[in-house]
N, CA, C and O atoms as CSV, one atom per row, in Angstrom:
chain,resi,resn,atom,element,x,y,z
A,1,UNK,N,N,-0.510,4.291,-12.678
A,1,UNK,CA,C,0.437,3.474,-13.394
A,1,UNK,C,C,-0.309,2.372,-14.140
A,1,UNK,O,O,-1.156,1.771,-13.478
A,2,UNK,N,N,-0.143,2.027,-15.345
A,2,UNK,CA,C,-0.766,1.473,-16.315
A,2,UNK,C,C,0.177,0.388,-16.552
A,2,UNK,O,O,1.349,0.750,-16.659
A,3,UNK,N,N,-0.141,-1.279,-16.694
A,3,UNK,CA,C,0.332,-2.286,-16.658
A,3,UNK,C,C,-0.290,-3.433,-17.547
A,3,UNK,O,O,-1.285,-4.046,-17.163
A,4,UNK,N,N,0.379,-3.721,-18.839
A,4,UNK,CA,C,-0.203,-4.889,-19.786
A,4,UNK,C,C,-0.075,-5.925,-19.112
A,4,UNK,O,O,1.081,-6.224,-18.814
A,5,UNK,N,N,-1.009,-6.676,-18.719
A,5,UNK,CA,C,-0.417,-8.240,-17.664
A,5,UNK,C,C,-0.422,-8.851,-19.710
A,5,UNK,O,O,-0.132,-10.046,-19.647
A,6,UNK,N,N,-0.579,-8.557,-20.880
A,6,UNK,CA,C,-0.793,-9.476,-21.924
A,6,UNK,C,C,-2.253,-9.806,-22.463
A,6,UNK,O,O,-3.373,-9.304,-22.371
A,7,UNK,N,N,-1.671,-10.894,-23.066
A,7,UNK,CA,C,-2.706,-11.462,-24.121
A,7,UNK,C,C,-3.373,-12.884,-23.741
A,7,UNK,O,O,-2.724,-13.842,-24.161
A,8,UNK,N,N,-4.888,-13.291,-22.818
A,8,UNK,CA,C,-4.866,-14.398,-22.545
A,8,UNK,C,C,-5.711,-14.454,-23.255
A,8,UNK,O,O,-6.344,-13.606,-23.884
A,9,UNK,N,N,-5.796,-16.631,-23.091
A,9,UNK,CA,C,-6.882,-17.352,-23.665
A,9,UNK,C,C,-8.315,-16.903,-23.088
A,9,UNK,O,O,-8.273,-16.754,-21.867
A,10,UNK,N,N,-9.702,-16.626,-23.722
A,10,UNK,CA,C,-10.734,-16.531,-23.298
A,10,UNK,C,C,-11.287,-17.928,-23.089
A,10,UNK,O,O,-11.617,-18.462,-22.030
A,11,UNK,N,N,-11.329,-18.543,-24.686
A,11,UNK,CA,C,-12.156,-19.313,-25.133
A,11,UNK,C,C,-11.310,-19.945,-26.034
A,11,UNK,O,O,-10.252,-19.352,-26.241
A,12,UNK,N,N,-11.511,-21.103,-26.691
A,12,UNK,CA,C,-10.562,-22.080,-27.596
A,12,UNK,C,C,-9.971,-21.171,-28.613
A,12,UNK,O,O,-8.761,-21.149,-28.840
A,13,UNK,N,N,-10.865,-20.397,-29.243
A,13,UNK,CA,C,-10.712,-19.148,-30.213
A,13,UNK,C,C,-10.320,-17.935,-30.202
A,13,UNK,O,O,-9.645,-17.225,-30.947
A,14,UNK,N,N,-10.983,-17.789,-29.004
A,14,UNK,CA,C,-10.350,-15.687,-28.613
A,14,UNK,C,C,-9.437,-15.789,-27.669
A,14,UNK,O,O,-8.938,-16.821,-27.221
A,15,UNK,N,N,-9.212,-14.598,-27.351
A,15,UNK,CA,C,-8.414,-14.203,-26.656
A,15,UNK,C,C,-8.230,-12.944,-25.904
A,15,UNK,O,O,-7.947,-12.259,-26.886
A,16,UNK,N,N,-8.169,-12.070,-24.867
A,16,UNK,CA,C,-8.794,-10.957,-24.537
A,16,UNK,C,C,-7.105,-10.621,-23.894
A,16,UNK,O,O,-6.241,-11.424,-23.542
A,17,UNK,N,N,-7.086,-8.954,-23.925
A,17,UNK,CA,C,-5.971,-8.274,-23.132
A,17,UNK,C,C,-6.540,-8.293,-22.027
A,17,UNK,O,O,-7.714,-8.436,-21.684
A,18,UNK,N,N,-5.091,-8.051,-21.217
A,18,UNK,CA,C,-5.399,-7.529,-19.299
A,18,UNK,C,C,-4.330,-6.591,-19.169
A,18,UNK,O,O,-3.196,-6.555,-19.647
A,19,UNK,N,N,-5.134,-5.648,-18.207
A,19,UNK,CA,C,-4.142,-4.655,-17.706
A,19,UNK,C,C,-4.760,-4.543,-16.642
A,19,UNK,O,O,-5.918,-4.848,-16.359
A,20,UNK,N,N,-3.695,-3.948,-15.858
A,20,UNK,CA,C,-3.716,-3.542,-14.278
A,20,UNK,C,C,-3.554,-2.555,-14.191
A,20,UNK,O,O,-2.764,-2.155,-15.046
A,21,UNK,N,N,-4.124,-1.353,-13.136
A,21,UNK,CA,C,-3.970,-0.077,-12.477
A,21,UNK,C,C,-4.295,0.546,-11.646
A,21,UNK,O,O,-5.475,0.367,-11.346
A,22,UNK,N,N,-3.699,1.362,-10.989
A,22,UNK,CA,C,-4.477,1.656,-9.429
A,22,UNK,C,C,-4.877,3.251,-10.122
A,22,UNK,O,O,-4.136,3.930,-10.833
A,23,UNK,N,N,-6.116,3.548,-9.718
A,23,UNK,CA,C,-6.793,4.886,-9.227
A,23,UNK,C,C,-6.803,5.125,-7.710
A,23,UNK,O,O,-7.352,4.256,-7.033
A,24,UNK,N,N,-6.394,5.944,-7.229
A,24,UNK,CA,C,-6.819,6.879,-5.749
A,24,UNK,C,C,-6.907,5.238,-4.778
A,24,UNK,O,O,-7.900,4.871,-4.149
A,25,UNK,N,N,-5.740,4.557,-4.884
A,25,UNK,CA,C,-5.374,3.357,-4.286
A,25,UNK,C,C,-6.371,2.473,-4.387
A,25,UNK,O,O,-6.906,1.831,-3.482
A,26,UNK,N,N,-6.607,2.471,-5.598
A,26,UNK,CA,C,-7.859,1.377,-5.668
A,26,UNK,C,C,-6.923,0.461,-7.162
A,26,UNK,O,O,-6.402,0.867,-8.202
A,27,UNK,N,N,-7.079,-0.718,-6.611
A,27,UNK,CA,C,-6.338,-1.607,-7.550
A,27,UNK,C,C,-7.425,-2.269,-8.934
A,27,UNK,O,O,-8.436,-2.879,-8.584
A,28,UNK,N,N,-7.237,-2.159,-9.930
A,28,UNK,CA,C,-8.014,-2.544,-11.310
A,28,UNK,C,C,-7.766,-3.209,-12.298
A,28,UNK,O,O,-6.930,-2.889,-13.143
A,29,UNK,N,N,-8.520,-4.312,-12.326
A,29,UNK,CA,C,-8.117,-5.290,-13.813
A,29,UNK,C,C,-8.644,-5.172,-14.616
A,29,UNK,O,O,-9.730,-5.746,-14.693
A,30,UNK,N,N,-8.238,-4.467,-15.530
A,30,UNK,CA,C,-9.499,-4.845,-16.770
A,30,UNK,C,C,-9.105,-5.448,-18.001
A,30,UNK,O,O,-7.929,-5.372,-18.355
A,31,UNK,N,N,-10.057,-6.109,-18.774
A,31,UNK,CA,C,-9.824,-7.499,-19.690
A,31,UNK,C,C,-10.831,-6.136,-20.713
A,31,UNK,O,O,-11.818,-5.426,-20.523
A,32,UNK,N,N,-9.803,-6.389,-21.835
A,32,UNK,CA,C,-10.140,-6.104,-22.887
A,32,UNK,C,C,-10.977,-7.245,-23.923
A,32,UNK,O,O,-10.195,-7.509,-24.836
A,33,UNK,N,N,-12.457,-8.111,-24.128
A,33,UNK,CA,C,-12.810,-9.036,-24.327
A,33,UNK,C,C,-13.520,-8.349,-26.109
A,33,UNK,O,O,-13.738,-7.188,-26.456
A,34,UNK,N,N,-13.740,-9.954,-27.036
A,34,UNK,CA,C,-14.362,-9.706,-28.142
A,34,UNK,C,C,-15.957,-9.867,-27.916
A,34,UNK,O,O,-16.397,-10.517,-26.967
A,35,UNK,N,N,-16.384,-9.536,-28.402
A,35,UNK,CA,C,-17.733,-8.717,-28.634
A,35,UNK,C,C,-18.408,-9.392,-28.000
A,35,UNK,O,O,-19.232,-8.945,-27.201
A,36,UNK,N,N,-18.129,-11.110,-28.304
A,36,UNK,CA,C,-19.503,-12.304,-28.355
A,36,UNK,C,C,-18.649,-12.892,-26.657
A,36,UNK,O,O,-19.339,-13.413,-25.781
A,37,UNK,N,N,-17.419,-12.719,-26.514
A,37,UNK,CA,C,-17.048,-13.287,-25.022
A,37,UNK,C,C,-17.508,-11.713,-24.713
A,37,UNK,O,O,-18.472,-12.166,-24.096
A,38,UNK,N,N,-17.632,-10.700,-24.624
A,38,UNK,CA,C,-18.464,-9.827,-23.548
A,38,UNK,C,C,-20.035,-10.121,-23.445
A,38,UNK,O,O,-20.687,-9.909,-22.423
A,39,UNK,N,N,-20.464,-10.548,-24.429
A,39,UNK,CA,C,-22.099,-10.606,-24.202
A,39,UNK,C,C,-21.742,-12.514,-23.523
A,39,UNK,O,O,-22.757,-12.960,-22.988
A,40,UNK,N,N,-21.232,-12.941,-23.518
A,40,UNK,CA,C,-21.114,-14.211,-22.424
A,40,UNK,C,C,-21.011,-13.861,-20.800
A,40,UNK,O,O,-21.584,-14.286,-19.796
A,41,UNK,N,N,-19.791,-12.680,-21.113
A,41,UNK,CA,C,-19.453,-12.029,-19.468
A,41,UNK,C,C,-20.605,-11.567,-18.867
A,41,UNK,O,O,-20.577,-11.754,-17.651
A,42,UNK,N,N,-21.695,-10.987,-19.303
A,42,UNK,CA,C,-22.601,-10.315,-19.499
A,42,UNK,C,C,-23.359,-11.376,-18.815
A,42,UNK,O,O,-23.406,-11.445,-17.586
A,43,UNK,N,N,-23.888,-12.112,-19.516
A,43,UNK,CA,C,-24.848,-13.459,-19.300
A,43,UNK,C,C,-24.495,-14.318,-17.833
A,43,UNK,O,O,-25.252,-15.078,-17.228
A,44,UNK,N,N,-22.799,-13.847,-17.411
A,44,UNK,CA,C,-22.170,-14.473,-16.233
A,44,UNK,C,C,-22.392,-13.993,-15.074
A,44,UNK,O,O,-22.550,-14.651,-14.045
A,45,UNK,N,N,-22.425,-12.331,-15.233
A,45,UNK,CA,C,-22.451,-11.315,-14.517
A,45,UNK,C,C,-24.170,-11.693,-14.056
A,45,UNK,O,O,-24.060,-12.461,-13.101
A,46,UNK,N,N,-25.085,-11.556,-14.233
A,46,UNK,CA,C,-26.460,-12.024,-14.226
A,46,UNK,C,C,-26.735,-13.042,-13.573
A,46,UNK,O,O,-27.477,-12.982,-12.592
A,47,UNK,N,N,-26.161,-14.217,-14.016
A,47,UNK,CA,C,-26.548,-15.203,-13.363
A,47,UNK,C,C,-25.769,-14.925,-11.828
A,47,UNK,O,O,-26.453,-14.969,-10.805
A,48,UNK,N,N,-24.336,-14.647,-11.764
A,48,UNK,CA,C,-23.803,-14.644,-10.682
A,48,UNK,C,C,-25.093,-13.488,-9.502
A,48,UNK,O,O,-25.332,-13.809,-8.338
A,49,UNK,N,N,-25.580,-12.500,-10.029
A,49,UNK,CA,C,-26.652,-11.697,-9.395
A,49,UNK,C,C,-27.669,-12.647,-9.129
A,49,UNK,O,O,-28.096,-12.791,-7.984
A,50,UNK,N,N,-28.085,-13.293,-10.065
A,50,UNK,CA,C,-29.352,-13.721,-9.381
A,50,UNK,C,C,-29.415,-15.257,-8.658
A,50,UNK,O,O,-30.394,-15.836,-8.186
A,51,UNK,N,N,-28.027,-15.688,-8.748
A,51,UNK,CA,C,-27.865,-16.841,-7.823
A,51,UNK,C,C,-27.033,-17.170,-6.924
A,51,UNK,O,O,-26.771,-18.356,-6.722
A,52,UNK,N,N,-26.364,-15.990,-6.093
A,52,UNK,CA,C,-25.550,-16.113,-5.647
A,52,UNK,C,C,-25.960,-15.481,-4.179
A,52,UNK,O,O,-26.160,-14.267,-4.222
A,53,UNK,N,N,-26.095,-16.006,-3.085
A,53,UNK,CA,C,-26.447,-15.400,-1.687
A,53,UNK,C,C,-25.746,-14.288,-1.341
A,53,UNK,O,O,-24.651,-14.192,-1.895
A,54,UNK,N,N,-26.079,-13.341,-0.524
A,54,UNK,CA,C,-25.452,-12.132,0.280
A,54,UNK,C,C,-24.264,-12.465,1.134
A,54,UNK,O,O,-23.297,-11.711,1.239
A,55,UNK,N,N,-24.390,-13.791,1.830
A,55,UNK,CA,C,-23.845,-14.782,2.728
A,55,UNK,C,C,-22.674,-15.011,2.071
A,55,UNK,O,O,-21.514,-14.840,2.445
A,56,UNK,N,N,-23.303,-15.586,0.626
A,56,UNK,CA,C,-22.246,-16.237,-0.285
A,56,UNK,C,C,-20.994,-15.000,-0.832
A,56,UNK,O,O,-19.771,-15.067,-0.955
A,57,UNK,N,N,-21.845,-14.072,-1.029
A,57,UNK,CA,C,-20.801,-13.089,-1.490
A,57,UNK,C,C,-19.564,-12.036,-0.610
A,57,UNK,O,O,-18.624,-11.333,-0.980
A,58,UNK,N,N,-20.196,-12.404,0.752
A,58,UNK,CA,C,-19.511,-11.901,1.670
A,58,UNK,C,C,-18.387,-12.494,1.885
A,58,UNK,O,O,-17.256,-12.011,1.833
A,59,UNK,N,N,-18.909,-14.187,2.276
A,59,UNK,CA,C,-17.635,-15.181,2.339
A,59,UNK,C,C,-16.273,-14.917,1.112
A,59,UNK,O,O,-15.127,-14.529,1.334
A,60,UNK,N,N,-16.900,-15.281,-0.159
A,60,UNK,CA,C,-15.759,-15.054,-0.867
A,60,UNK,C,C,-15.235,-13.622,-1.129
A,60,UNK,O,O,-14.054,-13.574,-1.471
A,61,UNK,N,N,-15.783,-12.645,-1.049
A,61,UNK,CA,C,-14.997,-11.671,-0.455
A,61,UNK,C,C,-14.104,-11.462,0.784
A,61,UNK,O,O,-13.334,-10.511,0.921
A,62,UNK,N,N,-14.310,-12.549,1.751
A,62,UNK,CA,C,-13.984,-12.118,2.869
A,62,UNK,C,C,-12.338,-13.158,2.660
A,62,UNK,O,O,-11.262,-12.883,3.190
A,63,UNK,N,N,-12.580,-14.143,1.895
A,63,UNK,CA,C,-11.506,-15.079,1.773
A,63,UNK,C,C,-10.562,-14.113,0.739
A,63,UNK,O,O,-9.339,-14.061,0.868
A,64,UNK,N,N,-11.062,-13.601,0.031
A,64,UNK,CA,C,-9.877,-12.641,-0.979
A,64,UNK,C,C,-9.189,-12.139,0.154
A,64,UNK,O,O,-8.071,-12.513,0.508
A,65,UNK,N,N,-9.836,-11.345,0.670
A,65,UNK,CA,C,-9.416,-10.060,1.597
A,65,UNK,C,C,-8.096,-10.399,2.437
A,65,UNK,O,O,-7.041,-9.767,2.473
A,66,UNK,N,N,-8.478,-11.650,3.143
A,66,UNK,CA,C,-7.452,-13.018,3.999
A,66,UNK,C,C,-6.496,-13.539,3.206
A,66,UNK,O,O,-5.479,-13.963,3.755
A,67,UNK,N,N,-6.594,-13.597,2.081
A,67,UNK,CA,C,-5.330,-14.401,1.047
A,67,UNK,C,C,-4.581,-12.899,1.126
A,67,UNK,O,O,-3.639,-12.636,1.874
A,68,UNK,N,N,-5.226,-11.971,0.172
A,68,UNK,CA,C,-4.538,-10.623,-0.087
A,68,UNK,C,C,-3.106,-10.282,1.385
A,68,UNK,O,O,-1.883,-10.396,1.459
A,69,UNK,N,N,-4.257,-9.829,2.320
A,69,UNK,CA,C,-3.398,-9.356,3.692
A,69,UNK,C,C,-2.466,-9.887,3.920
A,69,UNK,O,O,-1.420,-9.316,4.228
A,70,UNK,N,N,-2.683,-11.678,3.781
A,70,UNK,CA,C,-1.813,-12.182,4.350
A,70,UNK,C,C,-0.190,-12.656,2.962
A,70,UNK,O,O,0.519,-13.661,2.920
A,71,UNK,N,N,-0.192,-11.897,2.428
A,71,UNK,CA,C,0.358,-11.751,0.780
A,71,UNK,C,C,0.260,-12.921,-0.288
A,71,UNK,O,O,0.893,-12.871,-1.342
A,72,UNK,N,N,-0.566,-13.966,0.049
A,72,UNK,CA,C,-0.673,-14.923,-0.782
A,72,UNK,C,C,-1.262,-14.506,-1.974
A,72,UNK,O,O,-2.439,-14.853,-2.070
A,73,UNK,N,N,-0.793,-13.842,-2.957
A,73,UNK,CA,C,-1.145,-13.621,-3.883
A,73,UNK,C,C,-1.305,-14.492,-5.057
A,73,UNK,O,O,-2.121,-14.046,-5.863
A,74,UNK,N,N,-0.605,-15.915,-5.470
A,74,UNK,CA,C,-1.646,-17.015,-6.188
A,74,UNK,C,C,-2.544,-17.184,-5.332
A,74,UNK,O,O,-3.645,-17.172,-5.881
A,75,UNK,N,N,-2.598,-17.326,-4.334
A,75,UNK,CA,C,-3.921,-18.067,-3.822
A,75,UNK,C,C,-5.141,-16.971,-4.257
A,75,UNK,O,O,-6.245,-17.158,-4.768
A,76,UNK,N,N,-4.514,-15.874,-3.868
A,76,UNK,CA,C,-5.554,-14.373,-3.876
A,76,UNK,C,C,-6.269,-14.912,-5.423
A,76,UNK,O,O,-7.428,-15.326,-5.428
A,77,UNK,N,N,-5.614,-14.864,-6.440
A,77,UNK,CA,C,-5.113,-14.826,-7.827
A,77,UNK,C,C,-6.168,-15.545,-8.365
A,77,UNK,O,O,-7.111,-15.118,-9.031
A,78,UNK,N,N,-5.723,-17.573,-7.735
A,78,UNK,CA,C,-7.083,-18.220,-8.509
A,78,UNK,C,C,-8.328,-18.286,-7.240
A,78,UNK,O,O,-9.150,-19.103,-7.655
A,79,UNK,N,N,-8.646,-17.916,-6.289
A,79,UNK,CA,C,-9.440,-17.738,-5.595
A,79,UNK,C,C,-10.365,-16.617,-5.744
A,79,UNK,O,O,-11.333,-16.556,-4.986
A,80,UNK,N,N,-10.146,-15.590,-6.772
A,80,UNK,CA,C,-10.961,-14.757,-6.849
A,80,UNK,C,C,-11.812,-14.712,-8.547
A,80,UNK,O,O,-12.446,-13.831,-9.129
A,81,UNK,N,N,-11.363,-16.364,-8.963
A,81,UNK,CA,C,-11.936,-16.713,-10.010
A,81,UNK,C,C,-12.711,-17.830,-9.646
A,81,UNK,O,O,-12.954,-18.558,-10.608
A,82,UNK,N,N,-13.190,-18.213,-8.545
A,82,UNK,CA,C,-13.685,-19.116,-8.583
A,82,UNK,C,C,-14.790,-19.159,-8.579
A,82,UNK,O,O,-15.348,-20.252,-8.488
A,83,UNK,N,N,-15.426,-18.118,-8.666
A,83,UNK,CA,C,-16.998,-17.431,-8.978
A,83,UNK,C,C,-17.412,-17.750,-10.417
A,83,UNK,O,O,-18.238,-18.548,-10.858
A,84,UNK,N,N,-16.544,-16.838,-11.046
A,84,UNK,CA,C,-16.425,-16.787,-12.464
A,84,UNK,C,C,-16.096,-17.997,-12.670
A,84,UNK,O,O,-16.510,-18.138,-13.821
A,85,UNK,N,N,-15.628,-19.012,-12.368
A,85,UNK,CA,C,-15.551,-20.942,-13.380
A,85,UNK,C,C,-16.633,-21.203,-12.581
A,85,UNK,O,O,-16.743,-22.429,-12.575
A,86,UNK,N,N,-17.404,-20.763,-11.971
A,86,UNK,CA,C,-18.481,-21.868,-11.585
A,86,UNK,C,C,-19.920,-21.439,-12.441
A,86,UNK,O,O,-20.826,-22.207,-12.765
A,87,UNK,N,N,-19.806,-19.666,-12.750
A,87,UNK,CA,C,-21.054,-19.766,-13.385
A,87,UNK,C,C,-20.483,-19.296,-14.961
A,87,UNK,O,O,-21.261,-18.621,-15.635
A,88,UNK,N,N,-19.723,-19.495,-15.291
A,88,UNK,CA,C,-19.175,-19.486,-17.221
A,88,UNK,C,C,-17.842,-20.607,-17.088
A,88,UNK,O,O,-16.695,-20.159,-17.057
A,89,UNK,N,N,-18.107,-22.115,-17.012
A,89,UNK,CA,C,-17.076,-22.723,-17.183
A,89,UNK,C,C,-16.308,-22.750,-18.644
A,89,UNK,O,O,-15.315,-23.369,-19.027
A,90,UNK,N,N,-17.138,-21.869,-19.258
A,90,UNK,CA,C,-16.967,-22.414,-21.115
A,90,UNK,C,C,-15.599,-21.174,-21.056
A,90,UNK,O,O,-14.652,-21.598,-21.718
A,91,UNK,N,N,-15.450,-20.449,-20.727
A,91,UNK,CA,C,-14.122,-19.473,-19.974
A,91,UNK,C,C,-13.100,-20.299,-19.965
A,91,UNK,O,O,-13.320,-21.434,-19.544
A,92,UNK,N,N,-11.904,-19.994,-20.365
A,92,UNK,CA,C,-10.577,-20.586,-19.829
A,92,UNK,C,C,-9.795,-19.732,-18.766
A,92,UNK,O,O,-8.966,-18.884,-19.094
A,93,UNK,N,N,-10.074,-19.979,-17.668
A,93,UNK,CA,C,-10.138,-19.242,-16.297
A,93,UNK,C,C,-8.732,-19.296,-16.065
A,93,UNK,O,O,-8.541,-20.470,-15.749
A,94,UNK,N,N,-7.647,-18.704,-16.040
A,94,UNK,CA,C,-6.260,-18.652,-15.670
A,94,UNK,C,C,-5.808,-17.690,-14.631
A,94,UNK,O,O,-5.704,-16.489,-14.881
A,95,UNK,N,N,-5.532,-18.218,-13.432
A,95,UNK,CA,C,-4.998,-16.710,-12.704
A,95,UNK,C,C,-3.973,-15.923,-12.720
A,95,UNK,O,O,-2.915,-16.520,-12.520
A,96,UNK,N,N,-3.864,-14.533,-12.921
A,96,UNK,CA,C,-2.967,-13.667,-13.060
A,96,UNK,C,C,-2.394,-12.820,-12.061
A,96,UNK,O,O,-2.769,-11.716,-11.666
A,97,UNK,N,N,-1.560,-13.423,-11.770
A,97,UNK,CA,C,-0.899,-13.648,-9.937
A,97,UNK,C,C,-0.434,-11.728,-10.261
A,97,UNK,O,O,-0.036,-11.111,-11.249
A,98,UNK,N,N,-0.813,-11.298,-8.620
A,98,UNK,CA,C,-0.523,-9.947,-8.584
A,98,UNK,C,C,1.179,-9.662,-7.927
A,98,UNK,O,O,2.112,-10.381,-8.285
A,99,UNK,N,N,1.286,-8.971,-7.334
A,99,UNK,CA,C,2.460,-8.619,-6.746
A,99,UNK,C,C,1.652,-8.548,-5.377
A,99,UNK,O,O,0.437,-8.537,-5.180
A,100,UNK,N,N,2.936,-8.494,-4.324
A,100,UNK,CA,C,2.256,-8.518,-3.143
A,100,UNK,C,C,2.559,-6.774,-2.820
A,100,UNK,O,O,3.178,-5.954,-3.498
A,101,UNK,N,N,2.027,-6.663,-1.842
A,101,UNK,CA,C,1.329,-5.152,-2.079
A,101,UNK,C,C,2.441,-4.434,-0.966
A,101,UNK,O,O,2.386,-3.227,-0.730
């Protein structure tokens, strides 16, 4: 099942689509981004690899996992951006609250 969440702000200027969908119960967001905010995502994705602990990545995975279960889905929502505003603040980071499951 295929789902437009819309049209958000990236950056003061762009703006990128989102859609949602599950494969073989696997839930998926994907942001349709312009060229120069993907080679930023890009540059985010990287740094988040090379500075981010095993420790570190477990925890905030482990806190999604705990918001999710327990159906808090804003919390789930801006808690699983908080990676992403810490290493691309130039992002206009908005959370896109799910349904509870």
């Amino acid at each position: 099942m295929r789902c437009s969440k819309g049209r958000w702000r990236t950056r003061f200027d762009t703006t990128r689509l989102v859609f949602a969908f599950s494969f073989r119960d696997v839930e998926i967001d994907l942001s349709a981004l312009t060229e120069e905010d993907f080679t930023v995502a890009c540059r985010m994705l990287d740094q988040i690899e090379a500075a981010m602990s095993e420790q570190e990545r477990i925890a905030h995975t482990w806190v999604k996992h705990l918001l999710r279960a327990s159906g808090r889905m804003r919390d789930y929502a801006q808690w699983k951006l908080v990676v992403y505003a810490r290493f691309c603040p130039e992002f206009h980071w908005v959370p896109i609250p799910e349904k509870a499951s």
